[in-house]
C-alpha positions as CSV (number, residue, x, y, z in Angstrom):
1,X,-32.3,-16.3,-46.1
2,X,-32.4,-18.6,-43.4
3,X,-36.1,-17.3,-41.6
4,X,-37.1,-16.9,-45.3
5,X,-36.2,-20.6,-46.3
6,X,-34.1,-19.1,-49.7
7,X,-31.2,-21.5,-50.7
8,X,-27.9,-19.5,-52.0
9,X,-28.8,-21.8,-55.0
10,X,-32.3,-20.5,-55.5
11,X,-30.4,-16.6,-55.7
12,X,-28.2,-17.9,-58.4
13,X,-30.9,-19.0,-60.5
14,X,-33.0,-16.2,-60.1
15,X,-30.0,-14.1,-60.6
16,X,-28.3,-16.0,-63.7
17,X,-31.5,-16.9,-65.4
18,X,-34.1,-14.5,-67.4
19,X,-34.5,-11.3,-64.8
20,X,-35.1,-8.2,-64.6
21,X,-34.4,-4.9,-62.8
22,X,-37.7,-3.7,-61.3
23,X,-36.2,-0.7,-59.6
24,X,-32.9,1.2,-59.1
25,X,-31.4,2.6,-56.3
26,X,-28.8,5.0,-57.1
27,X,-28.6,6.9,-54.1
28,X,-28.4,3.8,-51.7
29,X,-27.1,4.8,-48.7
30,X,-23.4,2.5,-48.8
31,X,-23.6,2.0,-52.5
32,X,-25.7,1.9,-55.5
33,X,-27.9,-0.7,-55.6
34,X,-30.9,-1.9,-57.7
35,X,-34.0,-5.0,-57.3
36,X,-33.8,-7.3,-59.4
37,X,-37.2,-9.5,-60.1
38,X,-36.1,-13.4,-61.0
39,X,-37.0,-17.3,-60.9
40,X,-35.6,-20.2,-59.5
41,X,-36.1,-23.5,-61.3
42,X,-38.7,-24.2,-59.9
43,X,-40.5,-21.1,-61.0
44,X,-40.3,-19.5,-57.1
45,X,-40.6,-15.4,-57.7
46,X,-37.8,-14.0,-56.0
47,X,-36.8,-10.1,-55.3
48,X,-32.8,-9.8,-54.8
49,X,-31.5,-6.3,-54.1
50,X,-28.1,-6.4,-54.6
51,X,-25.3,-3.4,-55.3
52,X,-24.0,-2.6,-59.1
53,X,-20.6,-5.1,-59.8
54,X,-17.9,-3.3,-59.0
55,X,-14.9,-5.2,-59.9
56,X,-17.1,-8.0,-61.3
57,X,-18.1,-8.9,-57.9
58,X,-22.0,-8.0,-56.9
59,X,-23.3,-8.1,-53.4
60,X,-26.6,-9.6,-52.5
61,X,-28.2,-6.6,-49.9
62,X,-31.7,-9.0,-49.1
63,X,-33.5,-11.3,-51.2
64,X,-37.3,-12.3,-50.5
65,X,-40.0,-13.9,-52.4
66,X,-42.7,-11.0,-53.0
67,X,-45.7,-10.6,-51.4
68,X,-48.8,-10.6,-54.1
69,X,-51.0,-8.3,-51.5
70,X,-47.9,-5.8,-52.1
71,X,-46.9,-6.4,-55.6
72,X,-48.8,-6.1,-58.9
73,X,-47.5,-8.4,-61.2
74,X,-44.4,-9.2,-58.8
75,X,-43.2,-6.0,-60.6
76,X,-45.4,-2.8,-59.6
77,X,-45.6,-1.9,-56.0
78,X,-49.3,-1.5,-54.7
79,X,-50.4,2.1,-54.0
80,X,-51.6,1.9,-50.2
């Protein structure tokens, strides 16, 4: 988050306001996880991959702002 210059305040919007799951991870290697495609206030893009709640308690794995060369829409991965 630091390198990346994403506040922990920036994650909660993109996380608590409209977003949406872009792809899922079941088969995670520690635990299910999924990417999650959300905005801050400020209308930053932001990709969070975080695990399922278990216990009502969900754990941020990385969070990035998507790169447009990579990303169609911010939701469609580019074919190489």
């Amino acid at each position: 988050m630091i390198r990346r210059d994403i506040a922990a305040a920036e994650i909660e919007q993109a996380l608590l306001g409209p977003s949406e799951v872009i792809e899922d991870y079941p088969l995670d290697k520690y635990s299910p996880s999924c990417l999650v495609l959300g905005y801050t206030d400020s209308g930053r893009a932001l990709h969070v991959q975080c695990t399922y709640p278990e216990s009502g308690v969900v754990k941020i794995v990385t969070v990035y702002e998507p790169d447009p060369s990579r990303w169609t829409d911010m939701r469609t991965r580019r074919r190489e």
